[in-house]
C-alpha positions in Angstrom: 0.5 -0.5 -2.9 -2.0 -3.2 -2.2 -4.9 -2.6 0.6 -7.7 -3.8 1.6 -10.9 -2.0 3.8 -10.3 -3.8 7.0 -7.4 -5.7 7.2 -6.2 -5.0 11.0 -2.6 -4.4 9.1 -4.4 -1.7 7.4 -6.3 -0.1 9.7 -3.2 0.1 11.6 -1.2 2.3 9.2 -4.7 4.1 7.8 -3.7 7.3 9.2 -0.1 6.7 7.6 -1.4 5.6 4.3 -3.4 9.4 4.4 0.0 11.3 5.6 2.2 9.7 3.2 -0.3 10.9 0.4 -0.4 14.8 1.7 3.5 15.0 2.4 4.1 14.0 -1.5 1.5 15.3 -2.7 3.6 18.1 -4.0 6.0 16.0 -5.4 6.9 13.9 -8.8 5.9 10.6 -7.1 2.9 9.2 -8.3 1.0 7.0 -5.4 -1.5 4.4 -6.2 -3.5 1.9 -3.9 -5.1 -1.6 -5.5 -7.6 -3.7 -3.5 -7.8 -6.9 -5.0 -9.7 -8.8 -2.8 -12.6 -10.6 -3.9 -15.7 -8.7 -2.3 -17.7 -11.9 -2.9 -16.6 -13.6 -0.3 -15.2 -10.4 1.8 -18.1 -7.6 1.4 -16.2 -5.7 3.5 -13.8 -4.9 0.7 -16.3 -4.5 -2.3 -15.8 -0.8 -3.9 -18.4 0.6 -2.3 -17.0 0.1 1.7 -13.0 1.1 -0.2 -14.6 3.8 -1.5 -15.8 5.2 2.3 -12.6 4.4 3.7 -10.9 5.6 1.5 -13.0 9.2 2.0 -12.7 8.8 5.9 -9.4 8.2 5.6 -8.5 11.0 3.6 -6.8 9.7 1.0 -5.3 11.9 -1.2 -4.0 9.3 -4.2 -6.8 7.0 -5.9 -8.0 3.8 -4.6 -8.5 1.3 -7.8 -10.4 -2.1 -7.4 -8.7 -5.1 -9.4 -11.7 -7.3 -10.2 -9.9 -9.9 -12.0 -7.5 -10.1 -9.7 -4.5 -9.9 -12.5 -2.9 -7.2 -11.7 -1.8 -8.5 -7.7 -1.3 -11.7 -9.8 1.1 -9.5 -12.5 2.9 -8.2 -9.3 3.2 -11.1 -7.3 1.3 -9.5 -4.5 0.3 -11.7 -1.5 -0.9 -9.4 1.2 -2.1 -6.0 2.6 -0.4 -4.0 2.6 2.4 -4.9 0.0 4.2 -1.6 -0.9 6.0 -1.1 -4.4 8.1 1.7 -5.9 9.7 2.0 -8.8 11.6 4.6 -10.7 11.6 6.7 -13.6 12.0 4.0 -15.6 10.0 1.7 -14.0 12.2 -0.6 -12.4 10.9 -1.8 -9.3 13.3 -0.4 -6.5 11.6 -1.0 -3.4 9.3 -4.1 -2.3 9.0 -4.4 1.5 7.2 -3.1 4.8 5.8 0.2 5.6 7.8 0.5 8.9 8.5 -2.1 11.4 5.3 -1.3 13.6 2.1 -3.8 13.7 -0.7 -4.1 15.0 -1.2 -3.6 18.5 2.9 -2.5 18.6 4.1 0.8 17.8 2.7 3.7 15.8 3.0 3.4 12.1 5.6 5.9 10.8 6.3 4.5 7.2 10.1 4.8 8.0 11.0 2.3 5.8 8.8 3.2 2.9 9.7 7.0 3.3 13.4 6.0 3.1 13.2 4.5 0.3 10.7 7.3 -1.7 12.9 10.2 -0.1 16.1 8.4 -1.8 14.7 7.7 -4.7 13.4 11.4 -5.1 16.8 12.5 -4.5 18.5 10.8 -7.1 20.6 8.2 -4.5 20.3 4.5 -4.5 16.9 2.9 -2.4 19.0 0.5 0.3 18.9 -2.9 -0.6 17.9 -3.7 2.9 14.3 -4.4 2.7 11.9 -6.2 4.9 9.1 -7.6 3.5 5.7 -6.7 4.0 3.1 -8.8 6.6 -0.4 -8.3 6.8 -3.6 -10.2 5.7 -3.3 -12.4 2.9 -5.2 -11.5 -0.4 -8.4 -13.2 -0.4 -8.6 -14.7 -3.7 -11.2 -16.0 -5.8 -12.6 -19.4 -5.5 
């Protein structure tokens, strides 16, 4: 997944983010979050402020910082949050929202990101019916 610090998406589904760690945890999915903004222009998401929310969040997977910027470019990423799974192999099976809350509307519940992880995990086919993720855009480099 792609995050930032302080995205409002983000800080929306925080305490989501934190729960979907702990509840697989225990599990053979592997969960990793990229910031890839560029904490020259946004402080707010250099590694040092990801690094205290990722600890007041209590993330349980690790937070990485993409400096160049080419791995959101390698992915095609173009906003925070922008959720990908893939299986065994590596093929990407999932590319879409969280859930269909926002900002201001609804509680963050990660059904449609759960769906897909709980299917794959069980050895059934992810739905093809995916939204796509909407949140900040990633604030590239200059």
């Amino acid at each position: 997944m792609f995050i930032c610090a302080h995205c409002p998406y983000v800080v929306h589904i925080r305490e989501e983010l934190a729960r979907l760690g702990r509840d697989y945890a225990g599990s053979p999915l592997g969960i990793v979050a990229i910031s890839s903004n560029d904490p020259v222009t946004y402080p707010d998401d250099s590694p040092a402020e990801l690094k205290k929310m990722a600890a007041a969040a209590g993330f349980k997977f690790p937070l990485l910082f993409d400096e160049t910027q080419d791995i959101a470019r390698a992915y095609d990423a173009v906003c925070t949050p922008d959720f990908f799974l893939f299986d065994r192999g590596r093929a990407l099976v999932y590319r879409g929202q969280l859930d269909d809350s926002r900002p201001g509307r609804g509680v963050a519940d990660g059904r449609d990101l759960r769906g897909a992880i709980d299917a794959l995990l069980a050895g059934k086919p992810v739905g093809s019916a995916q939204k796509p993720s909407t949140g900040c855009g990633i604030k590239w480099k200059r």
